[in-house]
N, C-alpha and C positions, 0 to 999 in steps of 0.2 A: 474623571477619566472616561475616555470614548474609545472604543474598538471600533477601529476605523475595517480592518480586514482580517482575514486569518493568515500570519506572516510562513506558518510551515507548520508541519506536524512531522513529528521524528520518531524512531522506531527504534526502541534498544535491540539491539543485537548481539550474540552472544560472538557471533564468526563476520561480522558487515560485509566482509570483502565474497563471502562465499553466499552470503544472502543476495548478493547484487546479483547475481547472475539468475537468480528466481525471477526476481521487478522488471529486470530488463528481457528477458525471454518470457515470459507469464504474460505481463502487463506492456511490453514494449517501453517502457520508461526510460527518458535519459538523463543521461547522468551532465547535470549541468558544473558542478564541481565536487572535488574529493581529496582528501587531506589523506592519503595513505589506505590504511583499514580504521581507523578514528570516526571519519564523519564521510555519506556519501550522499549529495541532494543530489536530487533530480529537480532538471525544469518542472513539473507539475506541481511543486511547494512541498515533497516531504523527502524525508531525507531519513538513513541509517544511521544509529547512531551506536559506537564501540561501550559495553559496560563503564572504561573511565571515560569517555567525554558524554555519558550521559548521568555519571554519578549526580546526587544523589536519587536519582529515580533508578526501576531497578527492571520496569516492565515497562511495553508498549501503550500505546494508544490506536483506536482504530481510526485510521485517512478512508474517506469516501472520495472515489476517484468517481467523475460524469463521465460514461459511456453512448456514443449513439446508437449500439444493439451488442446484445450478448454475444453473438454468432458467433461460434470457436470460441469462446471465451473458455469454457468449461474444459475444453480438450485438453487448452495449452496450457492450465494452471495444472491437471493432472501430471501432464507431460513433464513440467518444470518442477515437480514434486511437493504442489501443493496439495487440499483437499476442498475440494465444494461444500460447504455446508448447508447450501439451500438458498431459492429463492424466495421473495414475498413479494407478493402484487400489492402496489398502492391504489389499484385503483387511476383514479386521474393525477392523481401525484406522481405512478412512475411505478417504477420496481427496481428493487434491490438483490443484486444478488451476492451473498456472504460467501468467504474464504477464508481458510488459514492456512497460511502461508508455511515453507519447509521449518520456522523455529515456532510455530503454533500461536506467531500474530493474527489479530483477524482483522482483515482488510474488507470491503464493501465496494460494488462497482453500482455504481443510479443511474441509470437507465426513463428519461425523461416519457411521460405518457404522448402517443403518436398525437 
């Protein structure tokens, strides 16, 4: 067996439908398809997912979204009721900067070196 790509990363959520509104004003994400309050992907490959349609898993996983610069980043996660956790310099690799989001996923945005 080959892993060919990364097909999506999904995020249990306890409320999806009330999470969505962080990802899409936070982050700008849209919403490429959504099943109700159950399942909501966004075009960028990851998606919300409801306690039953992400049974048996029962916690998130962290998505690294590539940004081309922080700039207002930090505002508009406060604003949308997240929390900044910090950033870290890579060096010539780039930088990262970490979030947890309103149900206390932590999300990552990569920030490629100039």
């Amino acid at each position: 067996m080959d892993i060919q790509r990364l097909q999506n990363v999904y995020l249990v959520a306890r409320k999806p439908g009330e999470l969505n509104a962080f990802y899409e004003s936070a982050l700008g994400l849209k919403v490429k398809f959504r099943d109700g309050e159950r399942w909501i992907q966004y075009a960028a490959g990851v998606a919300l997912a409801s306690l039953d349609e992400a049974k048996p898993a029962a916690s998130g996983a962290v998505p690294v979204f590539e940004v081309d610069d922080f700039e207002g980043a930090q505002e508009r996660i406060v604003a949308a009721g997240g929390q900044v956790l910090g950033t870290r310099d890579m060096g010539a690799h780039g930088a990262v900067l970490s979030l947890r989001d309103p149900e206390g996923n932590i999300v990552q945005l990569f920030r490629r070196a100039a």
